[in-house]
C-alpha positions in Angstrom: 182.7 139.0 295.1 182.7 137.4 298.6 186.0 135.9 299.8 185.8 131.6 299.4 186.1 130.3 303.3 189.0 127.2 302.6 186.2 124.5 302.4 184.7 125.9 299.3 187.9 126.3 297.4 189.5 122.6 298.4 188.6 119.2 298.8 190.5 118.2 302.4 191.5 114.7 301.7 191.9 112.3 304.7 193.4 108.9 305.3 190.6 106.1 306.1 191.7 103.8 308.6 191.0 100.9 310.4 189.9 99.9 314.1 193.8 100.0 315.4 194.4 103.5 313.2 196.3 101.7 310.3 195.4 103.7 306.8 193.1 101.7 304.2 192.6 104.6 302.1 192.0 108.5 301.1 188.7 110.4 301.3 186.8 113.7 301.1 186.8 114.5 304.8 183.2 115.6 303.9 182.4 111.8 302.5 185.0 109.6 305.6 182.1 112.1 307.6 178.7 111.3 305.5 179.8 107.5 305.7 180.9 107.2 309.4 184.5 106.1 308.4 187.5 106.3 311.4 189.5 109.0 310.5 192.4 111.1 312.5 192.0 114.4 314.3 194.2 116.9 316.6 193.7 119.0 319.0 196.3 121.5 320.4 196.1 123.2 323.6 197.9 127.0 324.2 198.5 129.3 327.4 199.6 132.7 328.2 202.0 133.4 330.3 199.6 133.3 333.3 198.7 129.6 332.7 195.2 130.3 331.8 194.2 127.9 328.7 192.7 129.5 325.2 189.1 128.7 324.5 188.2 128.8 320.8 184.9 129.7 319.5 183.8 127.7 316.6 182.3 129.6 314.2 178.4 129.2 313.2 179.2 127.7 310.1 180.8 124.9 311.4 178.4 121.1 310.9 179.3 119.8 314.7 178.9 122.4 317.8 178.8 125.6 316.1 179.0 128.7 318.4 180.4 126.2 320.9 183.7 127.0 322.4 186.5 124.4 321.8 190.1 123.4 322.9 192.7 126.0 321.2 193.2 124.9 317.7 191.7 121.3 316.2 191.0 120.0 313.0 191.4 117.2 310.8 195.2 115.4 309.8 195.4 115.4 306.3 196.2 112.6 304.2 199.6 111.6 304.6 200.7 114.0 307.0 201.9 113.6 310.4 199.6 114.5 313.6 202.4 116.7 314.9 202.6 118.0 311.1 198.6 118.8 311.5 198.5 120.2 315.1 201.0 122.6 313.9 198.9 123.6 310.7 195.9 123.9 312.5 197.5 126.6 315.4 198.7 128.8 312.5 195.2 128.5 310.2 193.4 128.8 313.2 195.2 131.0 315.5 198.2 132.7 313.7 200.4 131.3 316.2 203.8 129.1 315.4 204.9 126.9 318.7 208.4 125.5 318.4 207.4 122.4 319.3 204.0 120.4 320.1 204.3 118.0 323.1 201.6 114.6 323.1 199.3 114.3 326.3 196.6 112.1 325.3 194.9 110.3 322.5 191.5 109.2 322.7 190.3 106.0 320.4 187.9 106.8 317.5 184.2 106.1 318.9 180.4 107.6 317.7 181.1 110.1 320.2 184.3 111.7 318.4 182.6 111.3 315.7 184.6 108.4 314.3 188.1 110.1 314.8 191.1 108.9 316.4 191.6 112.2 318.5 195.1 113.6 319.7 195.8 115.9 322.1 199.0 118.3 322.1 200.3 121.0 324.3 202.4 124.5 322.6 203.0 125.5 325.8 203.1 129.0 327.3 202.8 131.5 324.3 203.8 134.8 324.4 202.6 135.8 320.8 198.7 136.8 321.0 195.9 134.5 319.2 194.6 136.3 315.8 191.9 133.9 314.9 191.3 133.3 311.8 187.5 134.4 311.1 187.2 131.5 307.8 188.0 129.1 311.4 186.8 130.4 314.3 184.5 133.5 315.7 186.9 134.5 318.0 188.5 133.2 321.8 189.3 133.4 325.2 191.6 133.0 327.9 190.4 131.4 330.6 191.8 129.7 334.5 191.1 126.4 335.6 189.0 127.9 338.5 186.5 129.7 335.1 186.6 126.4 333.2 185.4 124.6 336.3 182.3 126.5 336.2 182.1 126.7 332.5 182.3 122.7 332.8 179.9 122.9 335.9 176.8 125.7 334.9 177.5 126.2 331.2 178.6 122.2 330.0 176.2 123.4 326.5 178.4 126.1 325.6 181.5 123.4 325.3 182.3 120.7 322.8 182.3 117.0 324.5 186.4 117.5 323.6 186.8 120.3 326.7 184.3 119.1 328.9 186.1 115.3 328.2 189.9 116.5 329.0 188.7 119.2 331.5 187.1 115.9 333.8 190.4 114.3 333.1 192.3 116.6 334.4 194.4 117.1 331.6 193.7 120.5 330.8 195.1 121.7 333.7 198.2 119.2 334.6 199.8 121.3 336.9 197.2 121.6 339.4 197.4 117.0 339.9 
């Protein structure tokens, strides 16, 4: 009997909200998607001791960029829980990693092109503890400086989500080097 990937054995139930983020109601992720509802999403962003950020790979069955790689851990903040409560969730799932603490860079307003989601971006820091994706997440990962990024983001901009190639121009990724 093959193992049931998370999505197959729940329903992820999200909070609805408005234009200025305020919650109207819980969804199926899967319908706040299908309808084109604003919804809430974080992102969390992890280095090794060198500085060098963590890439995801999303895996191939993923409905937006599959095969793409992606910021360190993201996902989707549950109904009723908090966005720090989520980026921390979705590092373990994703990664196997616990951070002691998440700290806020950025937020970017829900839009067609997040795909209606009120995004939020978190740092863990410098990790010593090695990544061990998840494969029911992602397809694997890598470490990568800002100097490989920069040509990721320059010759390769298909094999990145919008989300890297977005904070990468920002210069968030990277907030040492301002």
């Amino acid at each position: 009997m093959a193992k049931k990937t998370k999505s197959e054995t729940t329903v992820e139930l999200v909070d609805v909200v408005d234009g200025c983020d305020r919650p109207l109601l819980v969804m199926p992720l899967t319908e706040a998607h299908r309808q084109g509802l604003f919804h809430r999403s974080v992102m969390v962003l992890v280095y090794d001791a060198a500085g060098r950020l963590y890439l995801q790979k999303r895996g191939p069955q993923k409905s937006l960029y599959p095969g793409r790689f992606d910021l360190s851990a993201t996902g989707h903040v549950r109904a009723g829980e908090a966005r720090e409560e989520a980026g921390a969730r979705e590092l373990f799932e994703e990664l196997g990693l616990a951070a002691p603490s998440l700290t806020r860079l950025d937020a970017i307003p829900a839009t067609r092109e997040t795909a209606f989601e009120f995004v939020t971006l978190f740092s863990a820091g410098r990790i010593s503890d090695t990544p061990r994706p998840n494969p029911d997440e992602v397809a694997g990962g890598m470490f990568v400086d800002e100097a490989e990024l920069a040509a990721l983001v320059r010759d390769y901009r298909d094999w990145l989500t919008p989300a890297v190639v977005h904070f990468f121009e920002k210069r968030t990724l990277f907030p040492h080097s301002r």
